[in-house]
MARGUMI-899464 format. One line per field, with one value per residue (C-alpha): x, y negated, z; residue in one letter; chain; residue number from 1. Coordinates in Angstrom, 1 decimal. Each point is the difference from the previous one (the first is absolute). Example, Ala and Ser with C-alpha at 12.3 -4.5 7.8 and 13.67 -1.06 7.14 Angstrom:
! MARGUMI-899464
xx: c(12.3;1.4)
yy: c(4.5;-3.4)
zz: c(7.8;-0.7)
code: c(A;S)
unit: c(A;A)
pos: c(1;2)
! end
This chain:
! MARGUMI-899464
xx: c(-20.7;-2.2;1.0;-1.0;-1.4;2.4;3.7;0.3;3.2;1.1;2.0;2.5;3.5;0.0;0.2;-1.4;-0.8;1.0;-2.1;-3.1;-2.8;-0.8;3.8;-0.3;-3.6;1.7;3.0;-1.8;-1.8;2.7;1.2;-3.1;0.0;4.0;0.6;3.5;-0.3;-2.8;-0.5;-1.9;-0.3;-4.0;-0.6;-1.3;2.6;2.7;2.0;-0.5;3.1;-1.3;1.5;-2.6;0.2;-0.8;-0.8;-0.3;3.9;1.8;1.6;0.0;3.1;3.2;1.4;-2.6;1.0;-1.0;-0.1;1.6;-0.2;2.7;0.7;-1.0;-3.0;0.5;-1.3;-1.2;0.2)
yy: c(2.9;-1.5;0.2;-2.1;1.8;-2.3;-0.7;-3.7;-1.5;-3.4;-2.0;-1.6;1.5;2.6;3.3;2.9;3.5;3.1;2.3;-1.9;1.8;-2.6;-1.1;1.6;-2.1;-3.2;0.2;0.5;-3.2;-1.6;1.1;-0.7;-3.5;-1.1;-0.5;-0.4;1.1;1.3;0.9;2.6;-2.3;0.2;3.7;2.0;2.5;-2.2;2.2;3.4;1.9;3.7;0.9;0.8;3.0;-1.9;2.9;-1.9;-1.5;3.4;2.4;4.1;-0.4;-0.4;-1.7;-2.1;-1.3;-3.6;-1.3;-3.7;-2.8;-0.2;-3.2;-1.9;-2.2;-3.9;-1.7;-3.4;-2.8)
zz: c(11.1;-2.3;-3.7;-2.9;-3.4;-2.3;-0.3;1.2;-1.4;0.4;-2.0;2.3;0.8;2.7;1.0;-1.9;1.4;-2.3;2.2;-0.1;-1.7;-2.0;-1.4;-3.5;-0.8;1.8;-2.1;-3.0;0.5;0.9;-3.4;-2.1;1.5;-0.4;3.4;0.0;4.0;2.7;3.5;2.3;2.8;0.1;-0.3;2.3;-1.2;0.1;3.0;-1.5;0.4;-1.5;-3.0;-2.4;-2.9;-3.3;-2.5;-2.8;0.5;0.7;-2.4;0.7;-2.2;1.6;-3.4;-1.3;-3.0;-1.7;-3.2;0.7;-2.9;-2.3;1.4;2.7;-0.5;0.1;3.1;-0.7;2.4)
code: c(X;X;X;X;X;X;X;X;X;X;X;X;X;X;X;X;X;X;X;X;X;X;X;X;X;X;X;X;X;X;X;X;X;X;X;X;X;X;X;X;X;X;X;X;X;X;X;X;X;X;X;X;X;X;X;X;X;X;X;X;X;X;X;X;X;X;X;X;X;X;X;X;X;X;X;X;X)
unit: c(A;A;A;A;A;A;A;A;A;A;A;A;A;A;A;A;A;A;A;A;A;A;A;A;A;A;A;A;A;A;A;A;A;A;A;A;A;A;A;A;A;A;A;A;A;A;A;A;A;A;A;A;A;A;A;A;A;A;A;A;A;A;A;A;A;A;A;A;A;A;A;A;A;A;A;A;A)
pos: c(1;2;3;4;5;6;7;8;9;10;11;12;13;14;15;16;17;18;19;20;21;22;23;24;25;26;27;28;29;30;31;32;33;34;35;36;37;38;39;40;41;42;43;44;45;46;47;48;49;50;51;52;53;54;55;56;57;58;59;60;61;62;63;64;65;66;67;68;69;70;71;72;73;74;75;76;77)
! end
């Protein structure tokens, strides 16, 4: 299967993929660019069903601890 060499989100409502390869960059521009919604429907990766090991995201710790806000922050809107 041919593969493309960006993330190609779109912003319509749809599906998303959490085991697509490119999910983490995709979301992040979805972020960066207020999308209040996006879809995979495009991407070659779009049926990927592996789960994939994201090192950055996992914790050796079996307690991670966080430091939280004291209080929550004020959405706007």
């Amino acid at each position: 299967m041919a593969t493309h060499a960006t993330p190609n989100p779109l912003k319509r409502e749809g599906r998303r993929n959490l085991f697509c390869p490119y999910y983490r960059q995709c979301l992040d521009r979805a972020v960066n660019h207020h999308w209040p919604f996006w879809s995979c429907s495009e991407c070659v990766h779009r049926g990927e069903s592996e789960l994939l090991y994201d090192s950055v995201l996992t914790c050796s710790d079996a307690y991670p601890l966080y430091t939280l806000p004291r209080r929550p922050p004020r959405l706007e809107g």
